[in-house]
C-alpha positions in Angstrom: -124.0 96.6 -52.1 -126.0 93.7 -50.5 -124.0 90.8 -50.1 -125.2 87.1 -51.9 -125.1 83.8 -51.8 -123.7 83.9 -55.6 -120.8 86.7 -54.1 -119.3 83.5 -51.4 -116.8 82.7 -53.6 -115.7 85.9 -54.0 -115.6 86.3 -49.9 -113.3 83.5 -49.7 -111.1 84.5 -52.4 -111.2 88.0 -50.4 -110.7 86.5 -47.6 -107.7 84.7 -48.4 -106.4 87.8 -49.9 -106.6 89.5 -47.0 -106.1 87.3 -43.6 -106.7 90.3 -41.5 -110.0 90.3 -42.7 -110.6 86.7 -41.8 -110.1 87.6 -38.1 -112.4 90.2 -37.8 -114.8 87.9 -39.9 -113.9 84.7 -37.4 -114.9 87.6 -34.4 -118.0 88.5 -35.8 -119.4 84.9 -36.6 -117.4 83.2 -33.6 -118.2 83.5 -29.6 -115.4 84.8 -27.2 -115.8 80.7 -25.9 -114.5 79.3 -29.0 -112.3 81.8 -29.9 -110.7 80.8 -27.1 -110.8 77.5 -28.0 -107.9 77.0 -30.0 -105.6 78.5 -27.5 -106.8 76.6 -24.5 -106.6 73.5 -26.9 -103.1 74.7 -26.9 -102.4 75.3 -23.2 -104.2 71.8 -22.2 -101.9 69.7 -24.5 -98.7 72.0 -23.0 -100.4 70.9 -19.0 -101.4 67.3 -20.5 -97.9 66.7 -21.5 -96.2 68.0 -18.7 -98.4 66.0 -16.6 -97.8 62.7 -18.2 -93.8 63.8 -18.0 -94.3 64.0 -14.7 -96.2 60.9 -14.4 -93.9 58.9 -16.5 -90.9 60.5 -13.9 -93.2 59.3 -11.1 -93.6 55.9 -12.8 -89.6 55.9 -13.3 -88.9 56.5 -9.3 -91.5 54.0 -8.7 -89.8 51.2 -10.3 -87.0 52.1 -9.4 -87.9 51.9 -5.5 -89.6 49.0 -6.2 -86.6 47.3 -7.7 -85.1 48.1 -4.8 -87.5 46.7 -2.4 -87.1 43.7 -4.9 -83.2 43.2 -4.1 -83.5 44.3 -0.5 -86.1 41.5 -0.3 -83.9 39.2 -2.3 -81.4 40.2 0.1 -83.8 39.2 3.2 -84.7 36.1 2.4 -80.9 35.3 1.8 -80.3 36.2 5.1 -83.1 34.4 6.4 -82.1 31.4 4.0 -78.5 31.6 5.4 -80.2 32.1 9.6 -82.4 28.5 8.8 -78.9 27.0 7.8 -77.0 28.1 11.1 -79.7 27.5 13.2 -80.6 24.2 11.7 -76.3 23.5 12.3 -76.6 24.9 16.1 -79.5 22.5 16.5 -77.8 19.5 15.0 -74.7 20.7 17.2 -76.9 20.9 20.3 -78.6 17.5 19.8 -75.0 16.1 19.1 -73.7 17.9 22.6 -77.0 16.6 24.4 -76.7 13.1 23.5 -72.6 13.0 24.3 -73.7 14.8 27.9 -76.3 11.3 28.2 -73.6 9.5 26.8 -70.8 10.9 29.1 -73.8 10.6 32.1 -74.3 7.1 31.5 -70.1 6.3 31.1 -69.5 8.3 34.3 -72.9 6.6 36.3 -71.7 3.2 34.8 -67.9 3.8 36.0 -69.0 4.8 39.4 -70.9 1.7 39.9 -67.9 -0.1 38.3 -65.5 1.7 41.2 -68.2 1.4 44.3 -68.2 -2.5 43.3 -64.9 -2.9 43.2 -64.7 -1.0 46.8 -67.0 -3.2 48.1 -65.4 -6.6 46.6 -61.5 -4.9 47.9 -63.0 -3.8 51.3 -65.5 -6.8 51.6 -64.7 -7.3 55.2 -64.8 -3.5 56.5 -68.3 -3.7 54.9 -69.7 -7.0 55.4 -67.9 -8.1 58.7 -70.7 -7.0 61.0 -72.8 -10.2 59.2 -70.6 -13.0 58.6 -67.1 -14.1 60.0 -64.4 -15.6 58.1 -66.3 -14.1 55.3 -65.0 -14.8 51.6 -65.8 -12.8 48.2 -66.7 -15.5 45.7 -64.6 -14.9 42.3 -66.3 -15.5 39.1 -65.1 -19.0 38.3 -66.0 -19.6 41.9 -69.4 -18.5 41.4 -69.7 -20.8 37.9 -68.7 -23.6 39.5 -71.5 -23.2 42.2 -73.8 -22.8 40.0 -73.0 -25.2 37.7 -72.8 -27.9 40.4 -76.4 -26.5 41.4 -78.0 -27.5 38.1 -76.5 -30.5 37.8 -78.1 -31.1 41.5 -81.4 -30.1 39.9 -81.3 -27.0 42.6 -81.7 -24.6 40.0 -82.6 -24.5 36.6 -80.6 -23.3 33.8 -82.4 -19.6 33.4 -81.9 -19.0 37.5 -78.3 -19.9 37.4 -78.1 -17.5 34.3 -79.8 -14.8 36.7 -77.5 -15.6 39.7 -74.1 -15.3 37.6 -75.0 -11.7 37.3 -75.4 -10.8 40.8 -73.0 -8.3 41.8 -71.3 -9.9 44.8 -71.9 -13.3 46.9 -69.8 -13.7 49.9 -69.6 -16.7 52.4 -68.9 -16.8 55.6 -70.1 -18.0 59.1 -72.6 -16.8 60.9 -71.7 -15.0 64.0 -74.8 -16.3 65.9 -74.2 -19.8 65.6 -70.7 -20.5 63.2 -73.5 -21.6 60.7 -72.6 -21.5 56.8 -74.3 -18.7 54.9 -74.3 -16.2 51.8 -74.4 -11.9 51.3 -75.9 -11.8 48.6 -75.2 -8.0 47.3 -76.4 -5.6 44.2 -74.3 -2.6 44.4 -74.9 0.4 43.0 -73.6 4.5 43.4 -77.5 5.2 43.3 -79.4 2.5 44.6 -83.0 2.2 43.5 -86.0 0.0 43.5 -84.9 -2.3 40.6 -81.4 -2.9 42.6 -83.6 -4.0 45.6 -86.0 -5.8 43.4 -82.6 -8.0 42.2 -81.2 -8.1 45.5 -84.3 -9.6 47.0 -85.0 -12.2 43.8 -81.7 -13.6 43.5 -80.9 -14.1 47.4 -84.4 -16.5 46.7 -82.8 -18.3 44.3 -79.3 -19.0 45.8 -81.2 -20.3 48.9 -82.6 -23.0 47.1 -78.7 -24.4 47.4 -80.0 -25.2 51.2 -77.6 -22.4 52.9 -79.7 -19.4 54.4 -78.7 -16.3 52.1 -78.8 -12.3 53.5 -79.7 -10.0 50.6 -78.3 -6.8 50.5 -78.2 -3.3 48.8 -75.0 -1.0 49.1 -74.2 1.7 47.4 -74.1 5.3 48.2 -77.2 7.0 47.5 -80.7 5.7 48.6 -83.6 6.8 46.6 -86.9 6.7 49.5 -88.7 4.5 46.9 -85.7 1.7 47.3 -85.5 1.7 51.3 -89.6 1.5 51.3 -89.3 -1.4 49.7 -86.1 -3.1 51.0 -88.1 -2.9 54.3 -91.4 -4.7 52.9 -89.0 -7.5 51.2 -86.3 -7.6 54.1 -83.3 -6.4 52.2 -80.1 -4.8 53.7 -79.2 -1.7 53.1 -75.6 -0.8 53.1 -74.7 3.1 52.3 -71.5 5.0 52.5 -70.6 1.6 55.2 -73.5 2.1 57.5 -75.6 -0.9 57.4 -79.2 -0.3 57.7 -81.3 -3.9 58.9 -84.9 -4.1 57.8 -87.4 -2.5 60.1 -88.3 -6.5 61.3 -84.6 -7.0 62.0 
């Protein structure tokens, strides 16, 4: 018997009598593609899902290394932190050690001129003999009351006699020429350099104004070529490790 469109509710009723009937039914009306569908449906949810597991594991190990990059770069910048901190210490340390080296240089340089000084002023005749005779190392008050009497004379003024008091040594004695009266007039020094001959040359100018011809000399025991260059052009002694040295005019 032909089948109707009044008989379709009977097919479904049929059909849901008999389930096995529905199949061949869905295989008659349906293409092998989407009878398929359903079951590749199935089998792309089961690969989606273990791909997003493994994605989500993948995610997991990610954070996790990058928490540890994290701490190992926490860790880094401590250690760097804690490297700026010693090395700003060893610098502070090393600046501290090079200014007690300048310090300690400048004691030792100042306590050698203090010693070659006191040489020269102990040993005045051994080094000064071969210019004067009965030659005679001023003492401080000595040299105070020279002065002194020299401004009051109107010989010097008040700033030169300042500038003589701090000569290093005057000594007087007598010529050996003549038996005349005259003055060393010394800057000592362990390394003697232009300034000392500069001083030597200035003040032996100034103590000559007391009318007594006045012999300016450098002594010390190092010469730099500067300093003897120019003890030569202003006629200044030099005195070194005892050998006296006369200007080249001399």
């Amino acid at each position: 018997m032909p089948f109707t469109v009044e008989d379709f509710p009977d097919l479904i009723r049929i059909l849901k009598e008999r389930p096995d009937w529905r199949d061949d039914l869905r295989r008659q009306v349906l293409s092998e593609e989407l009878l398929a569908l359903p079951s590749q449906v199935a089998e792309l949810r089961v690969y989606t899902e273990q791909r997003f597991q493994e994605l989500a594991a993948a995610q997991t190990r990610t954070e996790a290394r990058l928490e540890t990059l994290a701490q190992a770069q926490a860790q880094t910048e401590a250690k760097v932190s804690a490297l700026a901190v010693v090395q700003t210490r060893v610098e502070v340390q090393i600046e501290n050690l090079t200014h007690s080296v300048h310090t300690l240089n400048d004691s030792v340089g100042e306590l050698k001129g203090i010693t070659t000084e006191l040489e020269y002023r102990t040993k005045a005749r051994a080094y000064f003999g071969r210019f004067l005779r009965r030659l005679h190392v001023l003492s401080s008050d000595e040299v105070a009351g020279l002065l002194d009497d020299a401004v009051d004379e109107g010989a010097l003024s008040e700033g030169q006699a300042d500038d003589l008091a701090l000569a290093d040594i005057i000594v007087r004695g007598k010529q050996r020429t003549d038996g005349s009266d005259a003055y060393l007039l010394v800057e000592v020094s362990w390394g003697v350099g232009p300034y000392d001959v500069e001083r030597a040359a200035r003040r032996a100018e100034l103590l000559s104004h007391l009318g007594i011809p006045v012999i300016p000399v450098v002594a010390g025991r190092q010469l730099t070529a500067e300093a003897a260059e120019l003890a030569r052009a202003k006629q200044v002694w030099q005195i070194l490790d005892g050998s006296a040295l006369a200007p080249a005019s001399q």
